[in-house]
Every structure is written in C-alpha cells, then in structure tokens.
TINU-673651 format. One record per residue: residue number from 0; residue in one letter; x negated, y, z negated of N, C-alpha, C, O, CB in turn. Coordinates in steps of 0.02 Angstrom, whole numbers, m for minus. Each point is the difference from the previous one (the first is absolute). Glycine has a CB too. Example, Ala and Ser with C-alpha at 12.3 -4.5 7.8 and 13.67 -1.06 7.14 Angstrom:
BEGIN
    i  aa      nX      nY      nZ     caX     caY     caZ      cX      cY      cZ      oX      oY      oZ     cbX     cbY     cbZ
    0   A    m660    m284    m390      45      59       0     m45      60       0     m52      m1     m33     147     m58     m29
    1   S     m77     112      98     m42      59      m3      39      55     m37     m25      55      m8     m34     m87     116
***
This chain:
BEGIN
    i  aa      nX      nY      nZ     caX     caY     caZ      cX      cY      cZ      oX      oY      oZ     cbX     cbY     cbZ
    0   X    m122    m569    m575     m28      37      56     m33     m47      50       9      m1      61     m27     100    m136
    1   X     m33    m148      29      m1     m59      75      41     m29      27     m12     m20      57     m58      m4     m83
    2   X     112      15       4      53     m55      28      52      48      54      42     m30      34     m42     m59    m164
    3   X      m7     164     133      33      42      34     m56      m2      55      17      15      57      60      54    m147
    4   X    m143     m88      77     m42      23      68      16     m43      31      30       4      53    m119      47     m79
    5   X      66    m115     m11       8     m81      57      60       1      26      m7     m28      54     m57     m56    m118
    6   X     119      98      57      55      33      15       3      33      77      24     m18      54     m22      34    m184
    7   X     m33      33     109      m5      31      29     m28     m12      66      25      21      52     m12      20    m148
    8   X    m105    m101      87     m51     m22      40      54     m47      58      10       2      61    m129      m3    m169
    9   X     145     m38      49      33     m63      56      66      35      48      21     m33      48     m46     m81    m152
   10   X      51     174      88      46      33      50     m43      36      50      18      15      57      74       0    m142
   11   X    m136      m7      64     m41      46      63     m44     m78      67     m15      m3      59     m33     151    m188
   12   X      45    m185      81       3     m51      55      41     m23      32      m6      m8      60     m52     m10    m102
   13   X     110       1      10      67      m1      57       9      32      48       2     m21      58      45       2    m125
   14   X     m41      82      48       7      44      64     m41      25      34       9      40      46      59     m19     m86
   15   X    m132     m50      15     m58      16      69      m8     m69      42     m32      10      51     m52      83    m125
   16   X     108    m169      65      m8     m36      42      28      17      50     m18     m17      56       0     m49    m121
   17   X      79     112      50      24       1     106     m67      74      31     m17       3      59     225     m26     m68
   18   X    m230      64     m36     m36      39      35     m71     m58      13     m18      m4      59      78     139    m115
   19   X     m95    m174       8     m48     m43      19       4     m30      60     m42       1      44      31     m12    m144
   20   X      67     m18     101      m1     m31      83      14      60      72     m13      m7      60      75    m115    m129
   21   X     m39     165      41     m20      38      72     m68      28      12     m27      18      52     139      13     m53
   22   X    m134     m31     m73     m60      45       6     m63     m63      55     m40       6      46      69      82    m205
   23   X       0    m144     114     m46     m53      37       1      m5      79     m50     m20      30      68     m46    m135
   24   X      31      82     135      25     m21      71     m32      69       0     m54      m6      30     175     m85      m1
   25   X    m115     147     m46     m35      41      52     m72       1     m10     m35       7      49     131      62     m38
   26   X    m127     m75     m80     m75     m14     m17     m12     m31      65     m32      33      40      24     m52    m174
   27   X      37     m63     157     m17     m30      46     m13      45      61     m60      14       6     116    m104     m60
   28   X     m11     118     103      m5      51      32     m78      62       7     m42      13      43     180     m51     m78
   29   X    m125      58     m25     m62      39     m31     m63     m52      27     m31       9      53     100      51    m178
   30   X     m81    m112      80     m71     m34       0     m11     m12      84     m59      m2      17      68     m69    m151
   31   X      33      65     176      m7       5      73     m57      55      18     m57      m7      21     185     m28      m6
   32   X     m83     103     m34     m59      74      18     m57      m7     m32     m53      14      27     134      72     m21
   33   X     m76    m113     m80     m78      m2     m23     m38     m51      16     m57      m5     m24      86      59     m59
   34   X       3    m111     135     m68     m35      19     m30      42      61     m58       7      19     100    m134     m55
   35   X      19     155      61     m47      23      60     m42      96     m16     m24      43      37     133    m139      62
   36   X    m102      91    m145     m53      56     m38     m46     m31     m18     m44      37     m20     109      33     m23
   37   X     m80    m140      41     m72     m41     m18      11     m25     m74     m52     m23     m23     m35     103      99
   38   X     147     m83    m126     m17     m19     m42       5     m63     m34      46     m35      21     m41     130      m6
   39   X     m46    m124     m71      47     m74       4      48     m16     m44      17      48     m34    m104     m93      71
   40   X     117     m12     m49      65     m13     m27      m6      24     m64      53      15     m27     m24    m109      93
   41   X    m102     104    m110      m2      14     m82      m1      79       4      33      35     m39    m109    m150     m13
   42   X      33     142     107       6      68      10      53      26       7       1      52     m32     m82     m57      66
   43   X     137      m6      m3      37      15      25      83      m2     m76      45      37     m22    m139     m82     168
   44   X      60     m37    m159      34     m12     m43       3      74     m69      50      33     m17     m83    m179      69
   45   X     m37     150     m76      m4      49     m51      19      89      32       6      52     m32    m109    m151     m30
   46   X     107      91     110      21      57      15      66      38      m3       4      62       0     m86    m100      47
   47   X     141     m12     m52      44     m11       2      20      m9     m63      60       6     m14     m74     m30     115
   48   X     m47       2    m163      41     m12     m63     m36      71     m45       6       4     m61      15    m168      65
   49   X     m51     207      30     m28      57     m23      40      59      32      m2      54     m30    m114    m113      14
   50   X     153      54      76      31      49      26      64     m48      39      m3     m38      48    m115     134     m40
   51   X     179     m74     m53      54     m36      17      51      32      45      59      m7     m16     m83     m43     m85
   52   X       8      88     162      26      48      40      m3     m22      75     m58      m4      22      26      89    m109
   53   X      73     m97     122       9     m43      58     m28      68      56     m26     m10      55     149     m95    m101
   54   X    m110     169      19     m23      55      53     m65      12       1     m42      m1      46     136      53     m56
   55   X     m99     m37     m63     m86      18     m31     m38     m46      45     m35      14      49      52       8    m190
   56   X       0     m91     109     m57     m63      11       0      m2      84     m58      11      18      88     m99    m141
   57   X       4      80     168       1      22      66     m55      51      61     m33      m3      52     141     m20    m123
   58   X     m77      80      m2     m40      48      29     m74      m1       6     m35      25      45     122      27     m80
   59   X    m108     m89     m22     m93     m26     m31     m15     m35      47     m39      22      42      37     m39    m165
   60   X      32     m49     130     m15     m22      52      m6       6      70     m37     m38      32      59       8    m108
   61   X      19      84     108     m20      25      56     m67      54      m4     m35      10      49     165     m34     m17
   62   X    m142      55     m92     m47      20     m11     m63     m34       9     m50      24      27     121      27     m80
   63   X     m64    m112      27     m48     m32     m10     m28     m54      72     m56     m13      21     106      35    m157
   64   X      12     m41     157     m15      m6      76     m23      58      47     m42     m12      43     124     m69     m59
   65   X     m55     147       7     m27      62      66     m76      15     m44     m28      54      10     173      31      46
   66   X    m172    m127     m97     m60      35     m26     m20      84     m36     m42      43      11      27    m134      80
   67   X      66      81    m132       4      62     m20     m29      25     m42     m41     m41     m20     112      29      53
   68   X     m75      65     m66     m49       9     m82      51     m11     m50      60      m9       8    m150     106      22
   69   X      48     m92     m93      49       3     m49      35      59     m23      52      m2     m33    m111     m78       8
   70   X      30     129      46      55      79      m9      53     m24      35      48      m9     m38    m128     119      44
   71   X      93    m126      56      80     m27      43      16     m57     m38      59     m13      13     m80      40     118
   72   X      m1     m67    m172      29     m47     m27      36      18     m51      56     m20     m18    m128     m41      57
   73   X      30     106     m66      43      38     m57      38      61      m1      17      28     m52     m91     m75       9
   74   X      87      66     100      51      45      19      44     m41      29      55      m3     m27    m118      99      40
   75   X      53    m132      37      61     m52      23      29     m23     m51      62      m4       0    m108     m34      92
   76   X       5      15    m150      67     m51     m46      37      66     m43      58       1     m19    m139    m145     m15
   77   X      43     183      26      26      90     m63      63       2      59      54     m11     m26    m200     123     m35
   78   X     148    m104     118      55      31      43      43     m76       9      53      10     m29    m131     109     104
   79   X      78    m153     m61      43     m70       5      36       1     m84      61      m2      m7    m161     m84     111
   80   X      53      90    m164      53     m36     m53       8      55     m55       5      m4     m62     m44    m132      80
   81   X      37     203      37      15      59     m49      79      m7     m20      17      48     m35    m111      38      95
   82   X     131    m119     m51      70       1     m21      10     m43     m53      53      m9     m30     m16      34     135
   83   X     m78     m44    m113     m16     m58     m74     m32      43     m79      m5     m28     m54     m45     m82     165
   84   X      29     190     m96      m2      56     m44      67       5     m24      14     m10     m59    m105      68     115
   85   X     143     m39      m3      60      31     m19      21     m51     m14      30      13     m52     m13      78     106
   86   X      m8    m155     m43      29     m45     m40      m9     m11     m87      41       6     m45     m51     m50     166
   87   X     m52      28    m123     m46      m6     m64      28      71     m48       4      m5     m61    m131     m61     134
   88   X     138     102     m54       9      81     m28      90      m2     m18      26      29     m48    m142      48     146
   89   X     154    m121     m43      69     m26     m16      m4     m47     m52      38       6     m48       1       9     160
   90   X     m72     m50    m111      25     m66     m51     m54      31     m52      51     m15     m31     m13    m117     114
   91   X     m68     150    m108     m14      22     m53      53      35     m45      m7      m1     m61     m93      m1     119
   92   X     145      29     m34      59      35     m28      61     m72     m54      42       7     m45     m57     107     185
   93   X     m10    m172    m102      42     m77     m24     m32      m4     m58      42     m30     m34     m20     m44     139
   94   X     m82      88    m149     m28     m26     m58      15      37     m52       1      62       3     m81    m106      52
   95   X      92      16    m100      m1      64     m87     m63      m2      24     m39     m30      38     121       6    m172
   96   X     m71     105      65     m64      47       2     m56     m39     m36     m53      29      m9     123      86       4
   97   X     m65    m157      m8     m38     m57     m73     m49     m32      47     m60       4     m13     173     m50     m81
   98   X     m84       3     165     m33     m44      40     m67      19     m16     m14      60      m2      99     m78      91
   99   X    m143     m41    m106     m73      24      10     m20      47      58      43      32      29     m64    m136     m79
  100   X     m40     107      66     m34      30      69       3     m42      51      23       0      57     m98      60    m111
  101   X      42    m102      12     m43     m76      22      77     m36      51       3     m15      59    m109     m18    m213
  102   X     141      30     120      64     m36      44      22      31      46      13     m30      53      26     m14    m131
  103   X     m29     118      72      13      34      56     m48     m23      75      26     m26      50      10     125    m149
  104   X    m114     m83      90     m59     m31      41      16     m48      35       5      11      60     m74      14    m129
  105   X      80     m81      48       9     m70       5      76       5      42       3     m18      59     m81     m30    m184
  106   X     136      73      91      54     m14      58      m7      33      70      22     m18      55      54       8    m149
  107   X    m128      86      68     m14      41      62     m31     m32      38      m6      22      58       3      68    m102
  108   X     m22    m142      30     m55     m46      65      26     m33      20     m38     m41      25     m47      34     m55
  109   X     153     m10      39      50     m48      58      57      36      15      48     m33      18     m75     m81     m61
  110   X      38     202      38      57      23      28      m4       2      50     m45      31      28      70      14     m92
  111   X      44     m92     111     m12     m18      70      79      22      12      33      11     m51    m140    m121      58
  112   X     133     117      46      69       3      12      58     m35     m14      56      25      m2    m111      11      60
  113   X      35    m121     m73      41     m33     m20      17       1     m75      54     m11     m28     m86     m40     127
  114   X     m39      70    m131       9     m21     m88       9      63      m3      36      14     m48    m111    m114      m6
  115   X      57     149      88      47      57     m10      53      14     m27      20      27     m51     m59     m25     114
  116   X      75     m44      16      73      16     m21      28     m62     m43      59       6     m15     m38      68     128
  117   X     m49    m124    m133      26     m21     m60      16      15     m54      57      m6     m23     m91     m34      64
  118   X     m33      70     m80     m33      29     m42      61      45     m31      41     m10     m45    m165      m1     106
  119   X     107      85       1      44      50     m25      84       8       4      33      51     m11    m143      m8      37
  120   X     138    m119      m5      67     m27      m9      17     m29     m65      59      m5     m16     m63     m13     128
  121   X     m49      m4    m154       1     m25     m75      56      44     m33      m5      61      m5    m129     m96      m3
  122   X     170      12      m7      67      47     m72     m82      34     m43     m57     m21      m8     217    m106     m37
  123   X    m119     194      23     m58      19     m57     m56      15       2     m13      37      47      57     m87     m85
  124   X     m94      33      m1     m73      12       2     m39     m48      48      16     m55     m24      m5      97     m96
  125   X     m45     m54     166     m58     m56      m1     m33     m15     m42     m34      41     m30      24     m21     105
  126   X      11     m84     m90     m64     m38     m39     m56     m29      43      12     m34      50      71      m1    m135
  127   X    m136      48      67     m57     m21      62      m5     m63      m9     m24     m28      50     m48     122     m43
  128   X      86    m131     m51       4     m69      31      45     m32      45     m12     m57      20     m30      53    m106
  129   X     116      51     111      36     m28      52     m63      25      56     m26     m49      25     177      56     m71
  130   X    m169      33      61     m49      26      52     m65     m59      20     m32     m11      52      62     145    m107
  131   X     m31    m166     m15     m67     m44      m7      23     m60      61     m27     m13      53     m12      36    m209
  132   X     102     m54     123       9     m64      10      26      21      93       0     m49      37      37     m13    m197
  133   X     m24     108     181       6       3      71     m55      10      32       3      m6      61      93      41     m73
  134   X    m144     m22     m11     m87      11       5      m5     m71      15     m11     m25      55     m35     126    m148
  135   X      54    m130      35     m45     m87      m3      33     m32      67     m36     m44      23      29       9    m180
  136   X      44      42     181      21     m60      60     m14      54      64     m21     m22      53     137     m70    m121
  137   X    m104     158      60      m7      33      80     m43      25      12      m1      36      49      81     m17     m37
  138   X    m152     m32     m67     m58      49      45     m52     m85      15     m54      m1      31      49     178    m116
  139   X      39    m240      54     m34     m56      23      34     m30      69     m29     m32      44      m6       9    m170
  140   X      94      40     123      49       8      92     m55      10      33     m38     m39      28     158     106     m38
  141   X    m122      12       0     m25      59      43     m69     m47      33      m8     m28      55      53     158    m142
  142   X     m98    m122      10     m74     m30      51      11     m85      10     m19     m28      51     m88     126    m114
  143   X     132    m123      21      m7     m68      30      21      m2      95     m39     m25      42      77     m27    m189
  144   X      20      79     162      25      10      55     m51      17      70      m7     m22      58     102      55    m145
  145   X    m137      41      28     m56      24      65     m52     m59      m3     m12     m26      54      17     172     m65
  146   X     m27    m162     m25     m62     m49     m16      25     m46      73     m26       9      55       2     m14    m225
  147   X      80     m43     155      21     m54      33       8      17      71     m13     m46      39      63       2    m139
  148   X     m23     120     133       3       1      42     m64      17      50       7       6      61     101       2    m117
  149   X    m179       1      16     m59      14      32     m30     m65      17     m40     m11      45      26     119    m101
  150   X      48    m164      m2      m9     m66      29      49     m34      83     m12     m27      54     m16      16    m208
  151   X      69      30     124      24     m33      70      m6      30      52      13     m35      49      56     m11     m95
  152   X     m92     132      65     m28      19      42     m71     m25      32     m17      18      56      91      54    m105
  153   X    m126    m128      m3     m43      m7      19      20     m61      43     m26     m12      54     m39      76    m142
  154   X     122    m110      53      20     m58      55      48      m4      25       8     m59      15     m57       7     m55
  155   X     100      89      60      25      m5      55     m10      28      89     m28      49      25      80     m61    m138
  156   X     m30     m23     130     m27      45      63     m10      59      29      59      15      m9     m29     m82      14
  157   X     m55     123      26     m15      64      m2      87      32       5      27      35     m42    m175     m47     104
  158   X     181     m16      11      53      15       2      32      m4     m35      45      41       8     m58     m48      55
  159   X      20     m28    m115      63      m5     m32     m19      44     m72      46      21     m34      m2    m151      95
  160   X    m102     139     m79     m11      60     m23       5      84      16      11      38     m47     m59    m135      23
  161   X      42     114      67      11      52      46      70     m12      m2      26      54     m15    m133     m44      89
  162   X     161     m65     m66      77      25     m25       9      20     m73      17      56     m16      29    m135     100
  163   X     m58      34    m125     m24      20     m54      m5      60     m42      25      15     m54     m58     m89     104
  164   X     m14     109      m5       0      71     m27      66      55      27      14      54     m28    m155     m77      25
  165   X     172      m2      55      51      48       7      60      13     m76      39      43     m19     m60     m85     165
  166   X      m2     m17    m169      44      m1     m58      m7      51     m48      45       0     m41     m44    m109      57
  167   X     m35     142     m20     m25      61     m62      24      71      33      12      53     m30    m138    m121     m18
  168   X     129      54     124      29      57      45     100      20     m24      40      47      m5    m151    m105     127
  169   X     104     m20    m132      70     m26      m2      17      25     m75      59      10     m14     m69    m123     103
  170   X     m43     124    m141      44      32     m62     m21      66       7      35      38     m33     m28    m133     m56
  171   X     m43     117     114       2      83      12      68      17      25      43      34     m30    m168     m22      65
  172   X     130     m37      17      89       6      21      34      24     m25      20      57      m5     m15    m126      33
  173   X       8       6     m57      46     m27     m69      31      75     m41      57      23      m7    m152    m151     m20
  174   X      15     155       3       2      20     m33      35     105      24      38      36     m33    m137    m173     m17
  175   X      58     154     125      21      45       2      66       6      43      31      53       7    m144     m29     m38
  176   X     134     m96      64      85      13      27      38      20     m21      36      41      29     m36     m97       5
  177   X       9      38     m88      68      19     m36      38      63     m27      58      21      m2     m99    m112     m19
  178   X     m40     117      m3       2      92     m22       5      28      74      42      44       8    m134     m32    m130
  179   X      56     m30     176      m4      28      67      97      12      33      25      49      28    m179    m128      m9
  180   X     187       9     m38      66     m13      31      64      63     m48      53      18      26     m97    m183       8
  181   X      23     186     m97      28      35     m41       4      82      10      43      43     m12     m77    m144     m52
  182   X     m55     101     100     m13      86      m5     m50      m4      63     m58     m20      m2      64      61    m148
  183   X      27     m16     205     m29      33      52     m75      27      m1     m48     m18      34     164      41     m23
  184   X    m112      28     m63     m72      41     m12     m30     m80       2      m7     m34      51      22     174    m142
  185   X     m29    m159      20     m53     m57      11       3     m32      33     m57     m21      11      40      17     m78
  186   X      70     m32     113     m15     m32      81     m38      36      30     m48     m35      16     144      m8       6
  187   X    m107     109       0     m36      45      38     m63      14     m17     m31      23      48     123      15     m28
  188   X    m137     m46     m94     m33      m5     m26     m38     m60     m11     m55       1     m28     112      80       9
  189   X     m26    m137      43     m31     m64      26     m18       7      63     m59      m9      15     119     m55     m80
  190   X     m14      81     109     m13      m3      69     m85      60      13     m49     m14      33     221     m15      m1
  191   X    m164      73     m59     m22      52      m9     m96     m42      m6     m49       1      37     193      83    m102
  192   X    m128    m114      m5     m61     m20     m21     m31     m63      53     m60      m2      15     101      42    m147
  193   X     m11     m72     148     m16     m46      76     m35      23      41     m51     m19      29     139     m20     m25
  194   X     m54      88      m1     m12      40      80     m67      22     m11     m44     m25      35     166      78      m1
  195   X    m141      m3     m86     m47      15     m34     m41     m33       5     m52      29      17     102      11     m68
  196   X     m58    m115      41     m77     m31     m46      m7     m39     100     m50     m25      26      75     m27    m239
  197   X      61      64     253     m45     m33      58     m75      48      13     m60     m15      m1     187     m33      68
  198   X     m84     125     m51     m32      60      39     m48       3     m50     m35      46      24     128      25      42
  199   X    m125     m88    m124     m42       2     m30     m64     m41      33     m57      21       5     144       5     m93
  200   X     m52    m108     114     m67     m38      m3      m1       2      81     m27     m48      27      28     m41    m151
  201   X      21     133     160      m9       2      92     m23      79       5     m11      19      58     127    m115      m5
  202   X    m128     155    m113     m19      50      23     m78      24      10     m23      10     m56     133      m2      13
  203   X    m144       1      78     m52      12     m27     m32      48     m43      22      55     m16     m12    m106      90
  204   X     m81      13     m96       6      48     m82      32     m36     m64     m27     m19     m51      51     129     124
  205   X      43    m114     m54      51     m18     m69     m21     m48      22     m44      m5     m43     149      64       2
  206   X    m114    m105      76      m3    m104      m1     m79     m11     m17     m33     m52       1     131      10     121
  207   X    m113      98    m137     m72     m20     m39       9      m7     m76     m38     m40     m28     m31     107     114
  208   X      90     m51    m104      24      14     m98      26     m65       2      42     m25      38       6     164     m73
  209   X     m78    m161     m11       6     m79     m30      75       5       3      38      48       5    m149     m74     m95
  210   X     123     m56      83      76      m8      m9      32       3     m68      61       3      m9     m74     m70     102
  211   X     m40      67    m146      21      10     m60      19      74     m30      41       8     m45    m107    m110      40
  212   X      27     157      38       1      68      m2      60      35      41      30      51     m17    m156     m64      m1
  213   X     137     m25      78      56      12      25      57      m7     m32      41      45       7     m94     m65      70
  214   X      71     m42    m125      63      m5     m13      10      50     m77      54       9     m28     m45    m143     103
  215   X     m98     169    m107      23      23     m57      36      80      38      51      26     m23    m157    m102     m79
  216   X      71     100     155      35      55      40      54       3      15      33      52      m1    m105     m45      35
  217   X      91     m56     m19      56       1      39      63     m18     m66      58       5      20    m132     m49     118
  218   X      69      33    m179      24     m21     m71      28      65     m23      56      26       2    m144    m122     m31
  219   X      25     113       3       3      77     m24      18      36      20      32      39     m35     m85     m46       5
  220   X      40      26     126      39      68      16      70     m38       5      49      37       1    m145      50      72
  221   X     105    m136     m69      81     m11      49      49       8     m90      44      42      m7     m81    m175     160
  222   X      24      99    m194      29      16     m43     m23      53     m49      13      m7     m60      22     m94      89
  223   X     m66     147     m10       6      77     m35      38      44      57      31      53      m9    m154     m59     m67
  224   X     115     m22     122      64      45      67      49     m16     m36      33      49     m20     m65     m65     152
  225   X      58     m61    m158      85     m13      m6      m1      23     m62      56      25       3     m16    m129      67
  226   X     m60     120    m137       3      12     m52      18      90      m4      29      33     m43    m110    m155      19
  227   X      49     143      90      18      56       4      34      27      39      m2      62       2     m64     m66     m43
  228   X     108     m33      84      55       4      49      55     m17     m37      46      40      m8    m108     m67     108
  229   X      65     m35    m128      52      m7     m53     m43     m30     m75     m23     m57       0     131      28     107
  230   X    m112      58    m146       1      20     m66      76     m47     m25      54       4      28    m128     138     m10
  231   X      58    m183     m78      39     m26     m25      43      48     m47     m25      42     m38     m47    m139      62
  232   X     144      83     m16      22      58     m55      20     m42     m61      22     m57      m5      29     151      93
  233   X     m69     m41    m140      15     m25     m57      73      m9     m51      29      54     m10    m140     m15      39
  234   X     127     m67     m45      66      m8     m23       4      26     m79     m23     m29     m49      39     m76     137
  235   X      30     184     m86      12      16     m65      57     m22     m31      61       1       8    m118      81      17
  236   X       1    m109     m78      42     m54     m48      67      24     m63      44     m30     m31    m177     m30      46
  237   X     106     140     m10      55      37     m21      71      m9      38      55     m25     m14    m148     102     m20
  238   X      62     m40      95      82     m24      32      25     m50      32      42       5      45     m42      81     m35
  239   X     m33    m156     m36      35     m60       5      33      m3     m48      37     m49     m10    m103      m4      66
***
C-alpha cells in the first residue's frame, strides 16, 4: 500500500510541474495587484499559499485596496470560489467509500481547476496521494510566484509595473473567450456584466457602494438572471 502511494505521490508531481509553472507566471501577475493593495512580498506570499484561487485572491485584494470590511471580503471570496463547492462535491465521488475524512480535508484544500481536471481524469478510484504530489509543486508555483512578483513591483519602474498588471486582465480573457466564441448567451452576459460594473461606478448613489460590494451585486444578480434564463439541462442517463 505504500509503495502504491509513493507511486502514486511522484505521478502527481509530474503532472503538476506543467500546472506549477503556469500557476507561477500568473502568481507573478497576481503579486502585481497585491502590491498595489499595500501588501508585502511574505503577505502576499502567504496569501496565495492559504488561498490558491487566481479569482478569489484578486477579488481580496481589491477589497483590500477599496478599503473594505471584512463581511465584503468574505462574501467576495464565498461568491468568486463558489464553484470550487461543486467541484469538491464532484471529485469526492473519485474516492472508495474507505478514504479517511482527514484526506478528503486536505485534498479539499487545493481543489483548483487544473488539479481538478487532472485528478478526476485518473482511470478508477483517486488515491489522495496523486492529489498530494500535484499539491507539493503547484501551491509552492502559486505563492512563490505572488511573493516574487510584490518584489519586483517594489523595483522596477512604476511604468513597467502598471504594464505588468495588464497581464492578469490578460488571463481573465483567456479564460472567458473561448466559452464566449462557442455560446452567444455568455458573450452577451459578459458584455452585459461590463456594461454593468461601468454604469455602476458613474451612477450616482450606485458609485458610492464600495468596489468590493459592487462586484458581489453585480455577481449575484447577473448570474442568478443567467441561471434562470438558461438553466442547465440535465442529461438522462437512462436514455443515453
């Protein structure tokens, strides 16, 4: 049984060095926004190895720059890495019924999108030590990355920091082009939410509500509108 974990440990490192290095390049990116939220490279650093979420951690930090409380801090990150429930609630279904508690806990504290979809591509059962060993190299990516990049925000020049940060703009992108280029609705639901958080911070009244409270509003209604405009349908597995 050990020799199936270590097994197991040293495959989950393999295949998290290619997620470690992206995680690092965008950590870098990241530690940009959290210097200019005030924090420093160890702050910033541990923040990043306590919350391994490129949206979540984002969101705190603009929190934490617009001076916000901690109720918006903790609704901003509940609404940013609520999709990390339904994940955790998916890959729990990968373990025999045997797995401790305790292991479950522990893999639940780095379900991220990438070890995600590793994870629940495994033939068979998961063993939490493949989960481990993609842990050990991509959540030290992740903060080493932010740490380093709050350093070189302190020495490079302002400008070339300020490009810098467009780069984190640049994996938001990334991330919602592609579903946007596939399905209309959610193109329109981007555009939608833009438009939104402009007429939010030029209306009066609304451009008073912190910027952290704004985006949990604007979160919540825009995707309980689409959840209830289109409702995902479910696929009966009978008549497949």
């Amino acid at each position: 049984m050990k020799g199936d974990n270590r097994r197991c440990f040293v495959r989950g490192i393999r295949d998290g060095i290619p997620i470690a290095l992206g995680y690092f390049a965008v950590g870098f990116t990241l530690g940009i926004a959290a210097k200019g939220a005030g924090l420093t490279a160890l702050q910033a650093a541990i923040a990043s190895f306590t919350n391994n979420a490129s949206a979540g951690e984002y969101a705190g930090f603009t929190v934490i720059r617009t001076g916000g409380s901690y109720l918006e801090m903790a609704l901003m990150t509940l609404v940013a890495n609520a999709r990390y429930l339904l994940m955790s609630a998916a890959l729990s279904q990968k373990f025999r019924q045997d797995i401790p508690f305790g292991h479950r806990c522990l893999v639940a504290y780095d379900v991220t999108d990438e070890i995600f979809g590793i994870c629940v591509s495994v033939d068979g059962y998961l063993n939490p030590f493949y989960a481990y060993g993609a842990m050990a190299v991509a959540i030290p990516g992740w903060s080493l990355g932010t740490g380093l990049g709050v350093m070189m925000g302190n020495i490079l020049p302002a400008a070339v920091v300020v490009a810098l940060s467009v780069g984190l703009y640049g994996m938001f992108l990334a991330v919602i082009i592609p579903p946007a280029r596939k399905d209309r609705f959610i193109a329109t639901l981007v555009l939608l939410s833009m438009a939104c958080s402009f007429l939010f911070s030029r209306t009066p009244y609304l451009s008073r509500i912190s910027e952290g409270m704004r985006m949990i509003l604007l979160t919540v209604a825009i995707a309980g509108a689409a959840s209830v405009l289109r409702p995902i349908q479910e696929v009966d597995s009978d008549a497949a």
